[in-house]
Structure formats: structure tokens, C-alpha cells
N, C-alpha and C positions, 0 to 999 in steps of 0.2 A: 491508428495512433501515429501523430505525426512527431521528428524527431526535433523539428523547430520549436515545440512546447516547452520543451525542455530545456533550461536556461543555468540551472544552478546543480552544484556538486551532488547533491540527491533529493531524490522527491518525495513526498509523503503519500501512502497512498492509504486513504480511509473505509473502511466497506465492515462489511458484517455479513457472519455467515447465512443467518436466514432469510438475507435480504435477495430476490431474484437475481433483478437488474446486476449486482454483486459477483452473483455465480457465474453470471453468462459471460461478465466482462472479464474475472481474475483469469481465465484460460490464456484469454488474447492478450492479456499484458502478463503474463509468465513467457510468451511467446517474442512478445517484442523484448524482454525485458533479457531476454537470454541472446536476442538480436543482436543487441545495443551491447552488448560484454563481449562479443565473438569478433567485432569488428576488428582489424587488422591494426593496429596502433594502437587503438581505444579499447584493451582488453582489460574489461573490470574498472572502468571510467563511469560507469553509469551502477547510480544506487537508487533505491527504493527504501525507505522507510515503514511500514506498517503500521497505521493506528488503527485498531482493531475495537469494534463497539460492539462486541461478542458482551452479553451477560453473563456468560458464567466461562471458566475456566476450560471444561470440557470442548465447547464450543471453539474456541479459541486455539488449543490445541492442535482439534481434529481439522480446521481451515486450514491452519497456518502451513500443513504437514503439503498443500498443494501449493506453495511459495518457495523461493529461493532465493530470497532477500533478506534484507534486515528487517526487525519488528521492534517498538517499543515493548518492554514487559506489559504484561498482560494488565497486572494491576494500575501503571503509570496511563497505557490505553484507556481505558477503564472509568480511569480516575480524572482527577482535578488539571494531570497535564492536558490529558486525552480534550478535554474539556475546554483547555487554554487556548488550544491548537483550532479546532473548534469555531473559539471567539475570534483569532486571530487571521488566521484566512477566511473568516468570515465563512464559511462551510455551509451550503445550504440541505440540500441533500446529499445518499450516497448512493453508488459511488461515487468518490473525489479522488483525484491525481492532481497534486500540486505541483 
């Protein structure tokens, strides 16, 4: 993960729990993501968002507990935001890091 991608005050990051490609990559960006907050000036300068396309609540939960960032509610994820967000960056598949 490069830190040139990153342009704005936080990022959105989309995934789901029983999605592979999802699993393999939240490690590595919990990793940079605690990077980016340790740096010497920059401490707690970088956020993350979580839109989460978990189907059910449980699911959602038990993901979110390997994160340390910010999340939209589960039901806003879920829902018609989750959804807006979506249409709006134009989202093709996931994982997405905006």
C-alpha cells in the first residue's frame, strides 16, 4: 500500500467478511493503517472509514473486532447509504480502499 494514494482526511474501505481476497488484504491494511498513525507529527492524521457488506449483523460484528478504525453502522453499511457510496465511487468489486 502506497501512502501517495491517499489524498483526503479519510478513506473508505469496503469488503466483506466472507469474501477471500477481503481476508487476506484487511491484515495488511490494519498494518499500514496503524503505520500511518505512529508516524512522528502525523499521529492519528490518517482514517479509515468501513463500509461493510456483511449480510447479517453477526457477521459484521465478528470482522469488525480485527479493525481499528472507524465503521459506518452496520445497518447504514447495509443499507441505501452503503449503497449510495456504491454508486458514487463507482465501486466495482471488493476489496475497495478509496
Amino acid at each position: 500500500i502506497s501512502l501517495k494514494s491517499f489524498n483526503s482526511d479519510f478513506n473508505y474501505f469496503v469488503d466483506i467478511k466472507r469474501c477471500g481476497p477481503c481476508v487476506q488484504f484487511t491484515p495488511d491494511l490494519v498494518l499500514f493503517y496503524n503505520k500511518m498513525n505512529e508516524r512522528k507529527g502525523k499521529k492519528d492524521e490518517f482514517e479509515i472509514v468501513w463500509v461493510s457488506r456483511c449480510r447479517d449483523l453477526d457477521s459484521y460484528g465478528q470482522y469488525f473486532t480485527h479493525m481499528n478504525w472507524l465503521a459506518l453502522p452496520p445497518q447504514e453499511a447495509m443499507g441505501q447509504r452503503g449503497q449510495m457510496l456504491f454508486e458514487k465511487y463507482k465501486i466495482k468489486g471488493i476489496p475497495s480502499l478509496i
